[in-house]
C-alpha positions as CSV (number, residue, x, y, z in Angstrom):
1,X,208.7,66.3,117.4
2,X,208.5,68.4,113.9
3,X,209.2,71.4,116.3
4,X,212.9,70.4,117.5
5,X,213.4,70.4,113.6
6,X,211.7,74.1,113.5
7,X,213.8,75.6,116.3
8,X,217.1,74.1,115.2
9,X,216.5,75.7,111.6
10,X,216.0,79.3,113.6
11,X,219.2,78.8,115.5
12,X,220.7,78.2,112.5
13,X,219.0,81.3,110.5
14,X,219.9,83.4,113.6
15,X,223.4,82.1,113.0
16,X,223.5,83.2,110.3
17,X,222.2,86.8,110.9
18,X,225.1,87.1,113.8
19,X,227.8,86.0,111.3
20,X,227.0,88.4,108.7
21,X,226.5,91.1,111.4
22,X,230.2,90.9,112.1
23,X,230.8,90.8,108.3
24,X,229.1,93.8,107.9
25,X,229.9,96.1,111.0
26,X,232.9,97.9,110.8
27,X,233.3,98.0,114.7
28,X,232.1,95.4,117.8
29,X,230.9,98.8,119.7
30,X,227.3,98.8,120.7
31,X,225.5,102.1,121.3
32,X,222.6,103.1,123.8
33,X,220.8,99.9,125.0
34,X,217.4,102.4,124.7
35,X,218.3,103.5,121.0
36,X,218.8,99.6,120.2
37,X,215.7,98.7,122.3
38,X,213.9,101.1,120.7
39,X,215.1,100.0,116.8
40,X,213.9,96.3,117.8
41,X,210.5,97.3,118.9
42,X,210.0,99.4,115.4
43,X,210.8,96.3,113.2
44,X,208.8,94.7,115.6
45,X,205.8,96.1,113.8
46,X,206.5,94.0,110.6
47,X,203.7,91.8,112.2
48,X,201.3,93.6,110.5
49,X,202.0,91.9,107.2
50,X,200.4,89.1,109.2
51,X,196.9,90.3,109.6
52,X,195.6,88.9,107.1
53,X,196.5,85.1,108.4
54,X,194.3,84.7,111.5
55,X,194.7,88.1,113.3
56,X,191.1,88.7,115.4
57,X,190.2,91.5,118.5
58,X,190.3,89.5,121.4
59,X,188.9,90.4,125.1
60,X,190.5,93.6,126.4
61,X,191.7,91.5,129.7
62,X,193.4,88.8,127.7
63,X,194.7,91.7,124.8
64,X,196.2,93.5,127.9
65,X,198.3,90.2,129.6
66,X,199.4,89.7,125.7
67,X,201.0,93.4,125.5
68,X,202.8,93.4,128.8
69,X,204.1,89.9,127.9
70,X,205.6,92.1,125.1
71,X,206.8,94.7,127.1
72,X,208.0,92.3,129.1
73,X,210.1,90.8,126.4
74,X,211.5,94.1,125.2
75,X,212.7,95.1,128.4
76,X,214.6,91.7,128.7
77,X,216.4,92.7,125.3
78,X,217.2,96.1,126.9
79,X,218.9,95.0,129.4
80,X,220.7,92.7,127.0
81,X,221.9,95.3,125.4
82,X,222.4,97.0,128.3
83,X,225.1,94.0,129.6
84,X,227.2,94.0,125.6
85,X,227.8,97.7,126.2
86,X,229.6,97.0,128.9
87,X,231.1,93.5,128.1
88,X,231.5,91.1,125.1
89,X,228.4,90.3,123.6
90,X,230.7,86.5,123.3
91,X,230.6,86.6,127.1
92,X,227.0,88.3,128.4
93,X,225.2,86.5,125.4
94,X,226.1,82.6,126.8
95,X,224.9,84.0,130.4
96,X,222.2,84.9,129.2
97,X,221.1,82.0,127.3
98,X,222.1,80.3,130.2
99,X,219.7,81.8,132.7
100,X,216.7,82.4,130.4
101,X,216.9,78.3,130.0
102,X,217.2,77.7,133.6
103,X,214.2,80.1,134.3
104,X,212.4,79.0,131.7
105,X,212.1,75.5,133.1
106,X,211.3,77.1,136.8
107,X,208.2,79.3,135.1
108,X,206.8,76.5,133.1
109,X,206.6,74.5,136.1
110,X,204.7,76.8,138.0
111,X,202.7,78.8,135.6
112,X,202.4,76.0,132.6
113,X,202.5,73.0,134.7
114,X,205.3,71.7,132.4
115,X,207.0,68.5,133.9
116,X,209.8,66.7,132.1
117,X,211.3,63.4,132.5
118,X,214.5,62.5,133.9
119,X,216.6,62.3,130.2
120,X,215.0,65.4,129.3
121,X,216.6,67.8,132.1
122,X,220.0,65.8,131.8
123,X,219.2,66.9,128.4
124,X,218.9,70.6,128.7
125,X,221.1,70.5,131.7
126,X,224.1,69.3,129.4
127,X,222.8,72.1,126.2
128,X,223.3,74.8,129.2
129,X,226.5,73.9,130.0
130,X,227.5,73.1,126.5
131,X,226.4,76.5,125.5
132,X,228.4,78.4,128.1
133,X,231.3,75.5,127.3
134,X,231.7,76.9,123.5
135,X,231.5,80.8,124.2
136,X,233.3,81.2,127.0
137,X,236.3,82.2,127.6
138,X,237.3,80.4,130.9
139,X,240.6,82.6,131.5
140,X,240.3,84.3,135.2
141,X,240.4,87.7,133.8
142,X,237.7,86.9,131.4
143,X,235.6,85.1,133.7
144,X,236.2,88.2,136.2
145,X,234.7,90.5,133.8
146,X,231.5,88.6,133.7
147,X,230.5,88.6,137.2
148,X,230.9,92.2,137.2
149,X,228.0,92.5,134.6
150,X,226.1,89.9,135.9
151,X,223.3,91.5,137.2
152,X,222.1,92.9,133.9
153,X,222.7,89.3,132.4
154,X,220.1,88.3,134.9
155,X,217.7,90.4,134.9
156,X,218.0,89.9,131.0
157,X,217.6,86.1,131.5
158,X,214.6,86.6,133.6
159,X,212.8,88.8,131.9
160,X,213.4,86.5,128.4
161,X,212.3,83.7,130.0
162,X,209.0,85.0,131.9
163,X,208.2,86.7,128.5
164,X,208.7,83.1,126.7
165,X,206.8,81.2,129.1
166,X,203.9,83.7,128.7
167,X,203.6,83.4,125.3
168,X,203.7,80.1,125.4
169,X,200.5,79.8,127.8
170,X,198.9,82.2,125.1
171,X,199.4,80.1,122.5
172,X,197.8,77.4,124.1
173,X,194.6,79.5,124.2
174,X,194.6,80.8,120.5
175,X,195.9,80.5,116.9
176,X,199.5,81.6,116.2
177,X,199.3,84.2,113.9
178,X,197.3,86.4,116.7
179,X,199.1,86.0,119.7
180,X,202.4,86.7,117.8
181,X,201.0,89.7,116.5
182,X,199.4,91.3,120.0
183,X,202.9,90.4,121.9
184,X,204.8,92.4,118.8
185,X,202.5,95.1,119.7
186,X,203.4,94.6,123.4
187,X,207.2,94.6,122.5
188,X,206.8,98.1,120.2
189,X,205.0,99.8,123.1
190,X,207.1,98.3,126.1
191,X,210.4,99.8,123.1
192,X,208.3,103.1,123.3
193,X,208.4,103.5,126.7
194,X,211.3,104.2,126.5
195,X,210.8,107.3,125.3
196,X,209.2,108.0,128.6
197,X,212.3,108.7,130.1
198,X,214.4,112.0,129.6
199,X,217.9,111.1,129.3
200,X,216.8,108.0,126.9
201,X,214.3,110.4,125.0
202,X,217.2,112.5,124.0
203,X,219.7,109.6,123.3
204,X,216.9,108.0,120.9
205,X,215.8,111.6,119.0
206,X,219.9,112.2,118.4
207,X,220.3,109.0,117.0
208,X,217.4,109.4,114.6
209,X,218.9,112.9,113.6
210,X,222.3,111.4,113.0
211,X,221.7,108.4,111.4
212,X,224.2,106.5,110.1
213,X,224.6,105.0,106.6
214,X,225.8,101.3,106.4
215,X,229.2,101.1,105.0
216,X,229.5,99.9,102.2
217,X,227.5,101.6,99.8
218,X,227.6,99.2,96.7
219,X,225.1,96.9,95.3
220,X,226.5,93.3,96.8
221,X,226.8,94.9,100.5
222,X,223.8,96.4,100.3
223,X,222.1,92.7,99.6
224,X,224.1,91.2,102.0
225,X,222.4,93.7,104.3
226,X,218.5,92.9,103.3
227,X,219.3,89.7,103.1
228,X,220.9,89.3,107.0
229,X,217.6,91.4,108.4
230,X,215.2,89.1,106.5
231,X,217.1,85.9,107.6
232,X,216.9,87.4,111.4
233,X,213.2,88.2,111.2
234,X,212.6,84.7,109.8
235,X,214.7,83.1,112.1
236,X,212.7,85.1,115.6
237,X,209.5,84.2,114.0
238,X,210.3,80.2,113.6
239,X,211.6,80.2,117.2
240,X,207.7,81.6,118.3
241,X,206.5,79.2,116.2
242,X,208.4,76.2,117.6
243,X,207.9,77.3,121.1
244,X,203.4,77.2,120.4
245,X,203.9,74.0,119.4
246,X,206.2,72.2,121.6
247,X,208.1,72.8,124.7
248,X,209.1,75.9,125.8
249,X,211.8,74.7,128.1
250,X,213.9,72.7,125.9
251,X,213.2,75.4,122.7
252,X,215.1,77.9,124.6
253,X,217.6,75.3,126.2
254,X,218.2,74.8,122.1
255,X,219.9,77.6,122.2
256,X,223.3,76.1,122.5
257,X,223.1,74.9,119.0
258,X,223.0,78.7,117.8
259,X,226.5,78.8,120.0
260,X,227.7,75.7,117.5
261,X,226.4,77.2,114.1
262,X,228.3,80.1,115.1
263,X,231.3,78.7,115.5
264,X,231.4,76.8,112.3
265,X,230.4,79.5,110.5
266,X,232.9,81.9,111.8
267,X,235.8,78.8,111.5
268,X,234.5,78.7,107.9
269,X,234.4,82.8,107.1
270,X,237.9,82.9,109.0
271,X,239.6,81.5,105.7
272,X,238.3,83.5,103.7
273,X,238.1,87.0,105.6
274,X,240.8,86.6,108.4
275,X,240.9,90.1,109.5
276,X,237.6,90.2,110.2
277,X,236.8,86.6,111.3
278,X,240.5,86.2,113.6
279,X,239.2,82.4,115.0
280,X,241.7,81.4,117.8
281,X,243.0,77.3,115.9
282,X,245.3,76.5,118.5
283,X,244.8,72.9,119.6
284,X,243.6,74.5,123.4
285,X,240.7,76.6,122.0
286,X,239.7,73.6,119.2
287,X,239.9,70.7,121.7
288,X,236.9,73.4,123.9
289,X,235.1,73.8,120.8
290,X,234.8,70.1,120.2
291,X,234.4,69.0,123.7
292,X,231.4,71.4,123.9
293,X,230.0,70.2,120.2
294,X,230.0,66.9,121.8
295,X,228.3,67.8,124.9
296,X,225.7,69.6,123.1
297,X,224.9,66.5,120.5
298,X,224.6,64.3,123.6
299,X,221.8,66.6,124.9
300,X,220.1,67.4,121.4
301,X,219.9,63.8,121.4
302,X,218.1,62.8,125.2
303,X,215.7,65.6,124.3
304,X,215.0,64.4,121.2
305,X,214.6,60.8,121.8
């Protein structure tokens, strides 16, 4: 199971790219969900440094199901953004893993014929609930808050997982490097659509007039920066990887252990940079964090065995 060693190292890399996005940001605010959307799908077209690795035309039919598997995909990262612009991104984002794993498993079944055995969905079953178990907080305002946002969460969830569970069938059918590359085609158009709509249209043209600088202008920040977008563009691209060559279910059920990087990296940076990195260390909040840590090894391990 090389790939469970694969997808763990992308959690960890997009770990890391969420850390240093906080280190970085002066402020948690999100803008637009379309200006974001529409930024992903852009660096999306990195995937042309990839042609020369096994890209090839394909059949119009199947290079059409590829692109709207894209555009399928960026829409379900809209409305991701979509949910952190009106919530925590520490709340929506452990929903959302949550139902993209869930769904996952119910669209593999039925379009991958994907069955699992009995310690493999106590497996994922306890990652899920591990994941949410580390993020979130379980206070009734908090949990309040979520349910109000829910819907976008879902429909986030659902898209993600559909998306996942198509590109997994197309792997099946061809060599990596070409299917990643037609469904980052798929994402930059489904991104560009966008643009189809007034009120978005405007948002995204302001934001490109009145684009803002990093703060930060020095040399070291400025590293920090290419380095956290490289690490994040790695990271996405091991996570297709591991999904073409094992199962797409428990890959995005893996997800918890991005939840546990996280946390230990944030616990770590809170030494060192408190007033960005405030980690709650009262023996409540640690004895969560632990449980959950726990819970999550126990499922790493049944899917794993």
């Amino acid at each position: 199971m090389f790939w469970l060693f694969i997808a763990t190292f992308a959690y960890l890399l997009i770990a890391l790219q969420s850390t240093l996005d906080k280190f970085l940001l002066s402020s948690r605010r999100v803008g637009h969900p379309a200006t974001y959307t529409f930024y992903s799908g852009l660096l999306s077209l990195t995937a042309i440094l990839l042609l020369p690795f096994g890209f090839h035309l394909i059949a119009p039919a199947v290079a059409a199901w590829e692109i709207l598997a894209g555009a399928v995909f960026s829409y379900g990262v809209f409305f991701l953004f979509w949910a952190i612009r009106d919530h925590e991104a520490t709340q929506v984002v452990p929903v959302v893993g949550a139902v993209t794993a869930v769904a996952t498993y119910v669209f593999s079944f039925l379009l991958l014929g994907e069955r699992l055995d009995r310690p493999e969905l106590w497996g994922i079953t306890l990652l899920v609930l591990g994941g949410l178990f580390i993020s979130l907080d379980f206070s009734p305002q908090r949990l309040r808050r979520i349910f109000l946002g829910f819907e976008s969460s879902l429909f986030s969830g659902l898209l993600l997982a559909l998306a996942y569970t198509w590109f997994k069938k197309f792997f099946e059918s061809d060599n990596f490097v070409n299917v990643y590359i037609w469904t980052r085609l798929g994402l930059m158009l489904g991104a560009a659509s966008l643009l189809l709509y007034p009120a978005w249209r405007k948002i995204i043209w302001s934001s490109l007039l009145k684009f803002k600088k990093p703060a930060g202008q020095d040399a070291h920040t400025g590293s920090i920066f290419v380095l956290n977008k490289t690490v994040g563009g790695v990271g996405s691209f091991l996570l297709n990887y591991a999904i073409s060559l094992g199962s797409v279910t428990i890959v995005n059920a893996l997800i918890s252990l991005e939840y546990v990087f996280i946390f230990f990296l944030v616990w770590g940076f809170s030494f060192w940079v408190a007033k960005i990195f405030d980690e709650r260390r009262d023996w409540v909040t640690m004895a969560q964090k632990l449980t959950a840590v726990v819970i999550i090894t126990v499922g790493m391990f049944l899917v794993a065995r």
